[in-house]
C-alpha positions as CSV (number, residue, x, y, z in Angstrom):
1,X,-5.1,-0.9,-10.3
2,X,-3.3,-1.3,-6.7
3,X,-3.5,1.1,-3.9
4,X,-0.1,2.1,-4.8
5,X,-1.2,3.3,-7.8
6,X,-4.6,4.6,-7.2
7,X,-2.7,7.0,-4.9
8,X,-0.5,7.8,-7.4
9,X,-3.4,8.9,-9.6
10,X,-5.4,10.9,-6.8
11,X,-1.7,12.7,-6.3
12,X,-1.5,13.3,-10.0
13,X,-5.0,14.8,-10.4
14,X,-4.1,17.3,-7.4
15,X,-0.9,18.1,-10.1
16,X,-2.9,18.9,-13.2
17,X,-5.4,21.0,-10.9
18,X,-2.6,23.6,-10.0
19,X,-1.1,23.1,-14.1
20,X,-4.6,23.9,-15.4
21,X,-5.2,26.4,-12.7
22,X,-1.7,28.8,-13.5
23,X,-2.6,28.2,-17.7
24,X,-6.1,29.7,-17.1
25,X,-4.7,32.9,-15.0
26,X,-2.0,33.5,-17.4
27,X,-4.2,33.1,-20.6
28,X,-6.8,35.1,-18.5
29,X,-4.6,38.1,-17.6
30,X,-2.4,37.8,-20.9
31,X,-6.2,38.6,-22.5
32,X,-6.9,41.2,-19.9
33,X,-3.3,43.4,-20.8
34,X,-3.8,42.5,-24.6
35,X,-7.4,42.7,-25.5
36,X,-8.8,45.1,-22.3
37,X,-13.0,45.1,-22.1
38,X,-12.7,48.7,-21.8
39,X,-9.5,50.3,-22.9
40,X,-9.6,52.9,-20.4
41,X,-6.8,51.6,-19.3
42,X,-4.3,48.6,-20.6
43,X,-1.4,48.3,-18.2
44,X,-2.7,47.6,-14.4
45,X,0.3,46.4,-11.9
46,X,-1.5,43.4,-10.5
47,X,-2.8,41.9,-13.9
48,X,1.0,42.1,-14.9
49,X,1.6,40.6,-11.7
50,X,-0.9,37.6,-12.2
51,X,1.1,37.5,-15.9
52,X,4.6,37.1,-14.4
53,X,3.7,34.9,-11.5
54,X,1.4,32.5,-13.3
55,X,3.9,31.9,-16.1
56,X,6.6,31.5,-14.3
57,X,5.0,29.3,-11.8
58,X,3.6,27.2,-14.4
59,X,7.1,26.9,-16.0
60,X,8.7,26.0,-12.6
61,X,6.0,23.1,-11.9
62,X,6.4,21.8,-15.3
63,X,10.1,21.3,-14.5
64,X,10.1,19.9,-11.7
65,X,6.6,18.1,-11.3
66,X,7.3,16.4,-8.1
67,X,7.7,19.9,-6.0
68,X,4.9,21.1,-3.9
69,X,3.1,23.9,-4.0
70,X,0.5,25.2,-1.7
71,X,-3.0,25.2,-3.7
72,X,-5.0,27.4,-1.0
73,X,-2.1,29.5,-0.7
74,X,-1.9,30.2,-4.4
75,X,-5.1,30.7,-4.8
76,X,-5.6,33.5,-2.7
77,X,-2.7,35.3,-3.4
78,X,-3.9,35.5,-7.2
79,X,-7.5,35.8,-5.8
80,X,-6.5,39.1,-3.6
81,X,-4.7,40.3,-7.0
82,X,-7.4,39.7,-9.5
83,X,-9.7,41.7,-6.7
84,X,-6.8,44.3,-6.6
85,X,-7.2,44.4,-10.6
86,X,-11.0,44.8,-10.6
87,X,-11.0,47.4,-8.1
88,X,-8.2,49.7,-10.0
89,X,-9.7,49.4,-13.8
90,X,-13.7,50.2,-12.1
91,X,-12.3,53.0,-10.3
92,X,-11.1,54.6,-13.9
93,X,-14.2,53.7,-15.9
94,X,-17.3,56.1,-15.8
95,X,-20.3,55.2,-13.8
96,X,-22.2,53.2,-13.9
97,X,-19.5,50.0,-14.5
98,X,-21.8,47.3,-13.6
99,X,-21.5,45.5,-16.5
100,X,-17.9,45.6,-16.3
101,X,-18.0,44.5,-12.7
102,X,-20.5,41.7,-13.4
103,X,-18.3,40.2,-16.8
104,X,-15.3,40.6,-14.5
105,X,-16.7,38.0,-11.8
106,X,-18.0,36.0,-14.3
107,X,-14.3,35.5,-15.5
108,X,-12.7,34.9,-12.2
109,X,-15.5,32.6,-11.4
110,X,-14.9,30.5,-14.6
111,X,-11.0,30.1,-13.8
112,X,-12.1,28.8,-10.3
113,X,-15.2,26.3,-11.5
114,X,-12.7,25.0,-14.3
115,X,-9.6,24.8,-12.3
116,X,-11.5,23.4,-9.3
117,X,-13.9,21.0,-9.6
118,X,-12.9,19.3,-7.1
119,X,-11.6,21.6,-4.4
120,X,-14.0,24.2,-3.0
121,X,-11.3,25.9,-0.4
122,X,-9.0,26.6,-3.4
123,X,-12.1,27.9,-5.1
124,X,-13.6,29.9,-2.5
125,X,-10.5,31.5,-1.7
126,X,-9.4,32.6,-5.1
127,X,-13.2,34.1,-6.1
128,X,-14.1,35.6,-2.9
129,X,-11.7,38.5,-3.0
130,X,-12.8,39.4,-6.4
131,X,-17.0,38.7,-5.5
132,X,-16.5,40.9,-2.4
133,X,-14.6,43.7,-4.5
134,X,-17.2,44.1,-6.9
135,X,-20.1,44.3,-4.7
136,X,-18.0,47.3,-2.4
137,X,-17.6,48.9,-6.0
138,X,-21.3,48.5,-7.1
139,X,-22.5,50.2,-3.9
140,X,-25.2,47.8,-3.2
141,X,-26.2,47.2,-7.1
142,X,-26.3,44.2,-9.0
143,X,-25.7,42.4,-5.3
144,X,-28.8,39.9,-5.4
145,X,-27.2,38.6,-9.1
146,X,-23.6,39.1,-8.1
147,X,-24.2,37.0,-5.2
148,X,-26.4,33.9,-7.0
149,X,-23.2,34.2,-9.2
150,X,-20.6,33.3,-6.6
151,X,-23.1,30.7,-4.9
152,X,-24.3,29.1,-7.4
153,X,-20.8,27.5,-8.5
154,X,-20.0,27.3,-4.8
155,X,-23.0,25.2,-4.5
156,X,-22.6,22.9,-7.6
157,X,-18.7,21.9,-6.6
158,X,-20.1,21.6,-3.0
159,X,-22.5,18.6,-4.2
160,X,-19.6,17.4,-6.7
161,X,-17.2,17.0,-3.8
162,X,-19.5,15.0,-1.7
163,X,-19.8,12.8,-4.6
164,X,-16.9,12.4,-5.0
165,X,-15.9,12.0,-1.6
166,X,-18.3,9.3,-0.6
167,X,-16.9,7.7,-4.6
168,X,-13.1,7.9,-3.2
169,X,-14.0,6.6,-0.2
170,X,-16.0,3.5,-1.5
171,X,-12.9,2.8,-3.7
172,X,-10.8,3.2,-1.4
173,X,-12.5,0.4,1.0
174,X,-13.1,-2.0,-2.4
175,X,-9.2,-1.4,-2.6
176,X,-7.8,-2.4,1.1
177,X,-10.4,-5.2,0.7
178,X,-8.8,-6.7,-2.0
179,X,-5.5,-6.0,-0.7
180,X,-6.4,-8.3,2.5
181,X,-8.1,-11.0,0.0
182,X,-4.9,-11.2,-2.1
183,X,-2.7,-11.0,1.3
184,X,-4.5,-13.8,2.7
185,X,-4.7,-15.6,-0.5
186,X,-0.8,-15.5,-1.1
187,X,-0.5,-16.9,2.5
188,X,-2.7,-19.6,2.0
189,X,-0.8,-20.8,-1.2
190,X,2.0,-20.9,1.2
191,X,1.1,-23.3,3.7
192,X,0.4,-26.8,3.8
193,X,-3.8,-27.1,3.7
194,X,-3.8,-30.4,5.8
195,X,-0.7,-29.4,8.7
196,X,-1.1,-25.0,8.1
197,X,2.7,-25.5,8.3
198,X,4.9,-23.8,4.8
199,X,4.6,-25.8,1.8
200,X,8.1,-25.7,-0.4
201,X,6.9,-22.2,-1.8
202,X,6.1,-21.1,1.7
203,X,9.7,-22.6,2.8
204,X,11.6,-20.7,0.1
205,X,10.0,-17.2,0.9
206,X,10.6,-17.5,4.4
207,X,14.4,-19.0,3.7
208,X,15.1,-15.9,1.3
209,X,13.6,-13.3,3.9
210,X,16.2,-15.2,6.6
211,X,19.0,-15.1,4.5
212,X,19.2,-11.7,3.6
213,X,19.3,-10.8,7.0
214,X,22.2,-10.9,8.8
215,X,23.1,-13.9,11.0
216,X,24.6,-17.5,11.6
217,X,24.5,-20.5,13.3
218,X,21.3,-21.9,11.7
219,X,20.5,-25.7,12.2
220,X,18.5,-27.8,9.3
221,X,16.4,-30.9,10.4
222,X,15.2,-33.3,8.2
223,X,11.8,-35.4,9.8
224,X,10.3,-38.3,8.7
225,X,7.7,-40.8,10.3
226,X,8.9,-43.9,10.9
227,X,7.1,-46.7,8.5
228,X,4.8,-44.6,7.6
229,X,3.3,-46.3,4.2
230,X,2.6,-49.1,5.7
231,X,0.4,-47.2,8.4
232,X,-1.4,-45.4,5.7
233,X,-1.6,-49.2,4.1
234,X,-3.3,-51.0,6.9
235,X,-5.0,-47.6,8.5
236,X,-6.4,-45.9,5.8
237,X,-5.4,-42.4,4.5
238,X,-7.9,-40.5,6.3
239,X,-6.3,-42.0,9.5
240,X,-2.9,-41.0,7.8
241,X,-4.3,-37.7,7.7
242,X,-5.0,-37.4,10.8
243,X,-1.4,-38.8,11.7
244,X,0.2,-36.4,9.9
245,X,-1.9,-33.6,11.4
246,X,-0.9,-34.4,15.3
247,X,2.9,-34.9,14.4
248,X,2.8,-31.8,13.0
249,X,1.3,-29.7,15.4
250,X,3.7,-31.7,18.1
251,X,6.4,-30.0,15.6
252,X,5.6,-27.2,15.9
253,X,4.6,-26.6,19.5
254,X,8.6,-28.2,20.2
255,X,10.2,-25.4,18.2
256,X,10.4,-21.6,19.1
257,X,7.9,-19.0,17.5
258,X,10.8,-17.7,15.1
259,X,12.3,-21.2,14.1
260,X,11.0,-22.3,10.7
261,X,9.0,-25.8,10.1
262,X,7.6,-26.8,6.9
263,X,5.8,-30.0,5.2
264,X,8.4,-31.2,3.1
265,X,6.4,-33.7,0.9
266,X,4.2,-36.7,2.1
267,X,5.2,-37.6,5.9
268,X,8.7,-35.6,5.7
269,X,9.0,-32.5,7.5
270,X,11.9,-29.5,7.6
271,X,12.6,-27.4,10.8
272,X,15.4,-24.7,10.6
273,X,16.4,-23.3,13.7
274,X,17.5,-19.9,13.5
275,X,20.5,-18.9,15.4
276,X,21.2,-21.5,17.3
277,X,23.9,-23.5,18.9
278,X,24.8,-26.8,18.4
279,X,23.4,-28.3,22.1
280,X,20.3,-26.3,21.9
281,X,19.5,-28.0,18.3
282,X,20.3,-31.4,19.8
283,X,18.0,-30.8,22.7
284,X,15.4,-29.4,20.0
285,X,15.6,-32.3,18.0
286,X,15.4,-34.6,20.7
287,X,12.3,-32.9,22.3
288,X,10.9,-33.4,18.9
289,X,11.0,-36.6,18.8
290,X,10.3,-37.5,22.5
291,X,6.8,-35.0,21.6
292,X,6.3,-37.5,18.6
293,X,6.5,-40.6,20.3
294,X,4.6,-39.3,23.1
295,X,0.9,-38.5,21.2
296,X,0.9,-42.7,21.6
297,X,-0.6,-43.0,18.1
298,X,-0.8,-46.8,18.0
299,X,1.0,-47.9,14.8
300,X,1.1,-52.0,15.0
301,X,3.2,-52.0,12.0
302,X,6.0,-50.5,12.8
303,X,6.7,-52.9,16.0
304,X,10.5,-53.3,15.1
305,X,10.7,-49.8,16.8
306,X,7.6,-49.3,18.9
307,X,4.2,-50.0,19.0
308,X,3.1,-46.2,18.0
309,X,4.2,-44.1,15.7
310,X,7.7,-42.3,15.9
311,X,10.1,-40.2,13.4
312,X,13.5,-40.3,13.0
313,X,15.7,-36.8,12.7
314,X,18.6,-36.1,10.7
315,X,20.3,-32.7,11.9
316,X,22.9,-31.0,10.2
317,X,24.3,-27.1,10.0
318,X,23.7,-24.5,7.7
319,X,26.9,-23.5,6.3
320,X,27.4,-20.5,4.1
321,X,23.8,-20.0,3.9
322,X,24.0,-23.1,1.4
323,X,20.8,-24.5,2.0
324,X,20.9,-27.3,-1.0
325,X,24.5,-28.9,0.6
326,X,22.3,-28.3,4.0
327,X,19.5,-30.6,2.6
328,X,22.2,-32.8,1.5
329,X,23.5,-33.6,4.7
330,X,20.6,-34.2,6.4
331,X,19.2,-36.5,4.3
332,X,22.1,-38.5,4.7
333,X,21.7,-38.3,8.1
334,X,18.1,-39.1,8.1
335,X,19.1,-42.2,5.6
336,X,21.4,-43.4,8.2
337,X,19.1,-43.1,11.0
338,X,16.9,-45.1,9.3
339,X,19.1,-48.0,8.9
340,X,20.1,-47.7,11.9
341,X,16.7,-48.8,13.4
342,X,14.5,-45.2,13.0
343,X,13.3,-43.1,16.5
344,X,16.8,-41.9,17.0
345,X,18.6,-38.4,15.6
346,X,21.8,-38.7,13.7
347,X,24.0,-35.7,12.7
348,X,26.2,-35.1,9.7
């Protein structure tokens, strides 16, 4: 489960609160007109009420699930109706009606502890109006059992929210946790573990981000250390390591923040300079290279160019967001400066 979707769920469960809520005050009041407790009276105007506005509420909701609707709000307007309700049937029946006035809050109560379990505003506020209605109407009787009645529900979801609460917010954390571990997880299989520059995966996310985005004038270079086999030959490959680390970093640190460098395999390298003109990619390049040759990393086999190590550059622009024909070129370019005697920059 994601956050996306645990969110989705909590929203959901706030849904089939207010479903289950409407169902039990239509069923309730449908009952009430129906099958009265007392039949003193069938027809009161605020159970018919409830009747009309649950159902149809409940019908709306179903329709169109993504609506909102006020919970508190609803609940108090059916709570002040159900009290309305109570009030007009006790005031027909005969005295003493305490047993009517005590089954009565027992009902409303049950509607609000089914309905909410979970919300103790929506159920305060639709059982008060009825609790405080039938202890005016008992005049002071039955108050000590009405009143462990009302509080002892109150008192139960009370201990079930902060449960609940302190259970939400424990997922919750576990969940941006391992959000963060997966982030950083995805970010680490997209760089390089020995340079922290882009591996090819890490290169082809950023290129498709770039290319969506509008913009041209984008320069491709194409890196690679000069002789740099036989260094790893006569130095060792922890030394080649260590090589490769320091040319990188000199990459990067010659580049701006939003150009794009990435290890391209073994001692090649990729920089794309994001829009940018042709002289400023020339004097990028060319800083590059100066960078490289000046760390002074001795290199005693590769004395047909210097006496350190060095890396030739093949440049080239990226055309129509082709980045394959980019490559192309720039290979070709790198090829050439090779032959031609490495530590120099060549275009195509």
């Amino acid at each position: 489960m994601t956050a996306q979707t645990w969110r989705a769920h909590y929203a959901q469960k706030y849904q089939y609160s207010l479903r289950l809520f409407l169902l039990l005050n239509f069923i309730s009041s449908s009952l009430s007109l129906v099958t009265p407790l007392f039949t003193v009276v069938r027809f009161t105007l605020p159970c018919a009420l409830i009747v009309v506005c649950s159902g149809l509420l409940l019908l709306w909701h179903w329709k169109w699930p993504q609506s909102k609707i006020n919970i508190p709000t609803i609940s108090l307007l059916f709570g002040m109706l159900w009290a309305w309700h109570v009030v007009t049937k006790a005031m027909l029946l005969t005295p003493p009606h305490f047993n009517y006035l005590v089954i009565a809050l027992l009902s409303i109560l049950f509607i609000g502890t089914i309905a909410f379990s979970n919300n103790i505003t929506a159920f305060t506020l639709h059982s008060l109006p009825t609790f405080l209605a039938c202890l005016i109407m008992a005049e002071g009787e039955q108050w000590l059992r009405m009143t462990y009645c009302f509080m002892l529900p109150i008192a139960g979801i009370t201990l079930q929210n902060i449960i609940q609460k302190r259970s939400d917010a424990f997922t919750q954390g576990l969940m941006d946790k391992l959000m963060h571990e997966r982030n950083t997880l995805n970010d680490l299989s997209m760089l390089d573990p020995l340079t922290g520059l882009y591996n090819r995966r890490g290169l082809q996310n950023r290129l498709d981000t770039l290319l969506a985005l509008d913009g041209d004038n984008h320069y491709v270079l194409l890196l690679d250390i000069d002789h740099f086999k036989a260094y790893n030959d006569h130095y060792g490959h922890m030394m080649g390591d260590q090589a490769l680390i320091r040319v990188s970093a000199a990459i990067r640190n010659a580049v701006r923040s939003r150009d794009i460098v990435a290890r391209f395999g073994g001692e090649e390298f990729m920089a794309l300079l994001t829009n940018s003109s042709e002289e400023t990619a020339w004097k990028t390049a060319e800083r590059i290279r100066q960078r490289v040759y000046d760390l002074k990393i001795p290199h005693m086999f590769n004395e047909s160019v210097a006496t350190n190590v060095t890396i030739s550059i093949g440049l080239t622009p990226l055309i129509n967001d082709n980045i394959e024909q980019a490559l192309a070129r720039a290979d070709g370019a790198l090829y050439e400066a090779k032959n031609k005697g490495r530590n120099i920059i060549l275009a195509s």
